[in-house]
C-alpha positions in Angstrom: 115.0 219.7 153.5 117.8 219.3 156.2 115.0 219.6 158.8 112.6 217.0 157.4 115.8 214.9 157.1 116.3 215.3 161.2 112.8 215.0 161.8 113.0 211.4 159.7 116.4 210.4 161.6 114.7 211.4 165.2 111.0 208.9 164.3 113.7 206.1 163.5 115.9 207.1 166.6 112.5 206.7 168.9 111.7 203.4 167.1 115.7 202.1 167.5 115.1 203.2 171.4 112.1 201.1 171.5 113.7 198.1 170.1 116.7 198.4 172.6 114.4 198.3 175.2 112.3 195.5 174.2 116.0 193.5 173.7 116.9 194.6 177.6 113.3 193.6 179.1 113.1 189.7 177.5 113.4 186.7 179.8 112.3 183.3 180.3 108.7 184.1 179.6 109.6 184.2 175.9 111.7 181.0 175.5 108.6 179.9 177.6 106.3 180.7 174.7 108.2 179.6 172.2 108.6 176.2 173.8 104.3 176.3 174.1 104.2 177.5 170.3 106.6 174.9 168.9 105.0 171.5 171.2 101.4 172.3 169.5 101.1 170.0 166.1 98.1 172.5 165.0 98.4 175.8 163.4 99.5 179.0 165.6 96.5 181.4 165.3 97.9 185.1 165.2 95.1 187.4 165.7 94.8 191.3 166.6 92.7 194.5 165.8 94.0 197.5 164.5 97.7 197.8 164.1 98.6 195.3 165.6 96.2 193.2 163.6 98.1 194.4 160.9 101.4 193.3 162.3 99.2 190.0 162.6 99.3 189.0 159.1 102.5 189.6 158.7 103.6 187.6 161.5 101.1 185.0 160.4 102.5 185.2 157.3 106.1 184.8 158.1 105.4 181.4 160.2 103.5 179.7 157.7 106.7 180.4 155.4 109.2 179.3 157.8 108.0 176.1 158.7 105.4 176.8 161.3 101.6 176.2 159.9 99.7 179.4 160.6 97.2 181.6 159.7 95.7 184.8 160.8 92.2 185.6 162.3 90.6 188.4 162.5 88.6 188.7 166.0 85.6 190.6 164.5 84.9 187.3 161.7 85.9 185.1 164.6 82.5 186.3 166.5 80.8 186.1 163.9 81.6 181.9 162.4 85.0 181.8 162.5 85.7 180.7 165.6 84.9 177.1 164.0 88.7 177.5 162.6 90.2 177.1 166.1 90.4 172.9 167.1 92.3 171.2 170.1 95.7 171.2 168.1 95.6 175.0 167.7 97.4 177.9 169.4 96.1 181.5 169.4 99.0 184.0 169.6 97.3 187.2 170.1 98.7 190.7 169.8 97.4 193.5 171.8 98.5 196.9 173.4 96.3 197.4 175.8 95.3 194.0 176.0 91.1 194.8 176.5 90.3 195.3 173.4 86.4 194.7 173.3 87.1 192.7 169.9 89.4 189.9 171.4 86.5 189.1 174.4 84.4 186.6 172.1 87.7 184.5 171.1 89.4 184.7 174.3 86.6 183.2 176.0 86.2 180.4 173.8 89.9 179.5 173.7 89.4 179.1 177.4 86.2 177.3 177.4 87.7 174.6 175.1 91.1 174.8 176.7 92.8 176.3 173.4 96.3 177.8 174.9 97.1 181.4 174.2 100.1 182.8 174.2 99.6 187.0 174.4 102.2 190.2 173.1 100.9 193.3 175.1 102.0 196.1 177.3 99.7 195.8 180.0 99.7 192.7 182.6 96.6 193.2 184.6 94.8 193.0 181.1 91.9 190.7 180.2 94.4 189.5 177.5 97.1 188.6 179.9 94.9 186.7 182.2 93.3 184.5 179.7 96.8 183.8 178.0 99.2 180.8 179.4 102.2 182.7 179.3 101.9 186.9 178.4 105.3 188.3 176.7 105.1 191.9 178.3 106.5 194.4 175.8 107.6 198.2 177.6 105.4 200.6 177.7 107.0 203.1 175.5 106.0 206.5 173.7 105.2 206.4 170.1 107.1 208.0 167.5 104.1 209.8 166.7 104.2 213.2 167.9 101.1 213.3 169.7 102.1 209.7 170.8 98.8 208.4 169.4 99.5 206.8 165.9 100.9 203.1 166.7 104.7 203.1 165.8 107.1 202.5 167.8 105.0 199.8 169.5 103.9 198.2 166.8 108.0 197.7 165.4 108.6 196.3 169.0 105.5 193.7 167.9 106.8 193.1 164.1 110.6 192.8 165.5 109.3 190.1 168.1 107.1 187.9 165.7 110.2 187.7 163.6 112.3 186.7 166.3 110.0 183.7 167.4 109.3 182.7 164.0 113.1 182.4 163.1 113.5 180.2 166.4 110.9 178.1 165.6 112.8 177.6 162.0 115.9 176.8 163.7 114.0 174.0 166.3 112.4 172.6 163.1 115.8 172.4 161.2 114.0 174.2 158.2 116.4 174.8 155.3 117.1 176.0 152.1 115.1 172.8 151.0 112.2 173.0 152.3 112.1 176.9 151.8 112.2 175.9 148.3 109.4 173.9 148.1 107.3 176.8 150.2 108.6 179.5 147.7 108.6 177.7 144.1 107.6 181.1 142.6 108.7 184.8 142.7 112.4 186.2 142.9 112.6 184.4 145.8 112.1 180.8 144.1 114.7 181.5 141.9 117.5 182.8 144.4 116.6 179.2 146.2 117.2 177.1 142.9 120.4 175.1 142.9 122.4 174.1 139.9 121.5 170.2 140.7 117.6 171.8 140.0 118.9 173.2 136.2 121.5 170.6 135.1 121.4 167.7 132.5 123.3 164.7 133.4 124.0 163.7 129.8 127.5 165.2 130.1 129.4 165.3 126.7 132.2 163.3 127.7 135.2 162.3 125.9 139.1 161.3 127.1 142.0 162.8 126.6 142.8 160.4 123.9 139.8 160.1 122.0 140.6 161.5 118.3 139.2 164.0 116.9 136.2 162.0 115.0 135.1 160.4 118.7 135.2 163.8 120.1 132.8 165.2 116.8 130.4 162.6 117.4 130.3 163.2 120.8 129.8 167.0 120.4 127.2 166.8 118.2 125.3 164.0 120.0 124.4 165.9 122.8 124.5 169.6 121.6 125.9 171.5 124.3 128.7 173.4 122.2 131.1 171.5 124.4 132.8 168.2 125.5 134.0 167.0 128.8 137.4 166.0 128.6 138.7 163.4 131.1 141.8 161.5 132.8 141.8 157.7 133.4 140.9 158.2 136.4 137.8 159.5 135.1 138.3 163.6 136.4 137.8 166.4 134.8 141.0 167.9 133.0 140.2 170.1 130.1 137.0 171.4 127.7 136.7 170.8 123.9 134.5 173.9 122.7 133.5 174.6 119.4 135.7 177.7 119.7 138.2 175.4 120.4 137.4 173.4 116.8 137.6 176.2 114.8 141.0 177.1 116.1 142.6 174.0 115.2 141.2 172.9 111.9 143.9 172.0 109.6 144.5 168.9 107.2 145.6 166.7 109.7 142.5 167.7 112.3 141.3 164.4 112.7 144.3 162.8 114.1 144.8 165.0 116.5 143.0 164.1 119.9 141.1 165.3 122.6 144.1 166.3 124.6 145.8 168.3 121.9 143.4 171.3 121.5 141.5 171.2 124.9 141.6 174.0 127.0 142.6 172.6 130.5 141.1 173.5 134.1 137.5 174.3 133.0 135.4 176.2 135.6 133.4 173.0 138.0 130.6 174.2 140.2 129.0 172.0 142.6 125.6 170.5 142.5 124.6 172.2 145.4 125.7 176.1 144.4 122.8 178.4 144.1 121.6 178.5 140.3 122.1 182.4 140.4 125.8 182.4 141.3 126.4 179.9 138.5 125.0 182.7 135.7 127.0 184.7 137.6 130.6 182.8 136.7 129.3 182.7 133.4 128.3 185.9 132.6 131.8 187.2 134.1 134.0 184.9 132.0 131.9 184.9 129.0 131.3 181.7 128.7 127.9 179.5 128.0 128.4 176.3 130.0 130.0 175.0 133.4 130.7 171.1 134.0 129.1 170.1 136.9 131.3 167.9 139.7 131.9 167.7 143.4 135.4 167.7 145.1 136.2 164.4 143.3 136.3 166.2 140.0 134.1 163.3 138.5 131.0 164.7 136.0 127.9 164.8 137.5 126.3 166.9 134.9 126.3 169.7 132.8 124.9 173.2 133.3 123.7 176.0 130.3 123.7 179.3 130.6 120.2 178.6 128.1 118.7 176.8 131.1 119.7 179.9 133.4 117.4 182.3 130.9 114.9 180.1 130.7 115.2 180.1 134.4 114.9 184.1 134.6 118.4 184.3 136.5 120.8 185.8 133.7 
C-alpha cells in the first residue's frame, strides 16, 4: 500500500513539474491569443483528436459557461459536413501535440482558404498546425507521467490547465459575474449556490411600529402569515421582531394593551438582498430560527425571507 501511495504521489509530482514548466515558458504569444480570441464576435471553435480532443470539450465547455460562445468540433465530422459550422465571425482554437495530425488537415485548410483565424496549443513549432495558425501557444515538450511515456498525461494537464486560464481571462475582459453566471447555470447545485436572497424573498414585509397595540400587530400577523412582524422606529428601521413565540409568552389579561415595543425581541438578524440564498439557510439553521428580515445598511425593510422558500429552494 505505502508503495502504491509513492507511486500515486510521484504521477502527480511529474504532472506538478509539467505545470511549473508551462507557467515559466508563457509570454506575449498568449496574451496575443487571447486578445485574437476575445476581438472575434463568433463562437471560438475548440477542436482536437484524441486526448487532447478530449481536453477539447472540456475547454469548449468551460468558455461557453463563462461568457465566451463556443463549441467543440470534432475534425473527423468536420470532413465529413461539418465544416458548414465554421463562418467569418468564428475562431478555431485547436489543440494538438504533435501538431500533424492527419485528422486536423481537412479543417485547417479550409480555415485558411476562407480566412478563418486559428489560434493552435502544441508542442511542436515546425508543425503543419503551427503554420496554419495566427499565433501558436508552444507548450514544453515534456515526458508523460506514463511510465512508458506514451499514455497522454502530463501534457494533456498542461492543455486542460491552459484552456482554463484563457477562459477565466476572457471572463474577466467580459466583466462576467455572478449575474450572468446565474442565468447560464439556472439548474444543478451550482444554480442554487448562485441564488441570492433578493431571488427568494417576498416584499410583503409584516410590518408594524413600536407602538402599534397589540390588536394592530394581530392583524398584521395574521394578514400576511409569516409567523412574524417587523417591528419599526419612526424613522422607519428595523428595531425588534414580534414572533408567535413571542405571543405566547406574553399572553395575559391585559395582552391587548400592551404594544409592539413591549414584548418584541430587539436586534433581529438583517441579511442583505444581495447575500447568497445558501448562507441565509445557513444563519437560520444555526440560530434556529424560520425567518430573516431583509434590509440594506439603512436598516429599512425591503423584504422578508422563509426558511420554507429555502426548502422549496433545495438549500436547507
Amino acid at each position: 500500500m505505502g508503495k502504491e501511495l509513492e507511486y500515486v504521489k510521484s504521477i502527480i509530482k511529474k504532472e506538478i513539474l509539467g505545470l511549473e514548466e508551462l507557467y515559466n515558458s508563457l509570454g506575449i504569444e498568449l496574451i496575443r491569443a487571447i486578445d485574437l480570441l476575445y476581438s472575434k464576435k463568433g463562437h471560438i471553435i475548440v477542436s482536437g483528436i484524441g486526448k487532447p480532443g478530449h481536453v477539447g470539450r472540456k475547454v469548449a465547455a468551460t468558455l461557453a459557461s463563462t461568457g465566451s460562445p463556443s463549441f467543440f468540433l470534432h475534425p473527423s465530422e468536420a470532413s465529413h459536413g461539418d465544416l458548414g459550422e465554421i463562418s467569418e465571425d468564428d475562431i478555431l482554437f485547436v489543440l494538438s501535440l504533435s501538431g500533424n495530425t492527419q485528422e486536423l488537415a481537412p479543417m485547417l485548410a479550409y480555415a485558411n482558404r476562407f480566412g478563418i483565424d486559428i489560434v493552435a496549443v502544441t508542442s511542436n513549432p515546425d508543425s503543419t498546425l503551427a503554420k496554419s495558425s495566427r499565433i501558436a501557444i508552444i507548450i514544453p515538450k515534456i515526458e508523460e507521467a506514463c511510465p512508458y511515456n506514451l499514455a497522454p498525461t502530463t501534457t494533456t494537464t498542461m492543455m486542460m490547465t491552459l484552456g482554463d486560464a484563457i477562459a477565466l481571462c476572457l471572463l474577466k475582459r467580459r466583466e462576467f459575474n455572478r449575474e450572468d453566471f446565474k442565468k447560464l447555470h439556472p439548474g444543478g447545485a451550482l444554480g442554487k449556490r448562485l441564488l441570492t436572497v433578493k431571488d427568494l424573498m417576498h416584499t410583503n414585509t409584516p410590518i408594524v411600529r413600536e407602538d402599534d397595540l397589540m390588536k394592530s400587530v394581530l392583524i398584521e400577523m395574521t394578514q400576511k402569515s409569516f409567523g412574524c412582524a417587523c417591528v419599526i422606529d419612526s424613522n422607519d428601521k428595523i428595531i425588534g421582531i414580534v414572533t408567535d413565540g413571542d405571543l405566547r409568552r406574553n399572553i395575559s389579561t391585559n395582552f391587548l394593551d400592551m404594544t409592539a415595543g413591549d414584548i418584541m425581541t430587539r436586534n433581529p438578524k438583517i441579511v442583505s438582498s444581495d447575500m447568497f440564498a445558501q448562507e441565509a439557510t445557513k444563519i437560520m439553521n444555526n440560530h434556529k430560527i424560520t425567518s430573516l428580515f431583509v434590509a440594506e445598511q439603512d436598516r429599512i425593510p425591503r423584504g422578508i425571507i422563509h426558511i420554507h422558500d429555502c426548502l422549496r429552494a433545495g438549500l436547507a
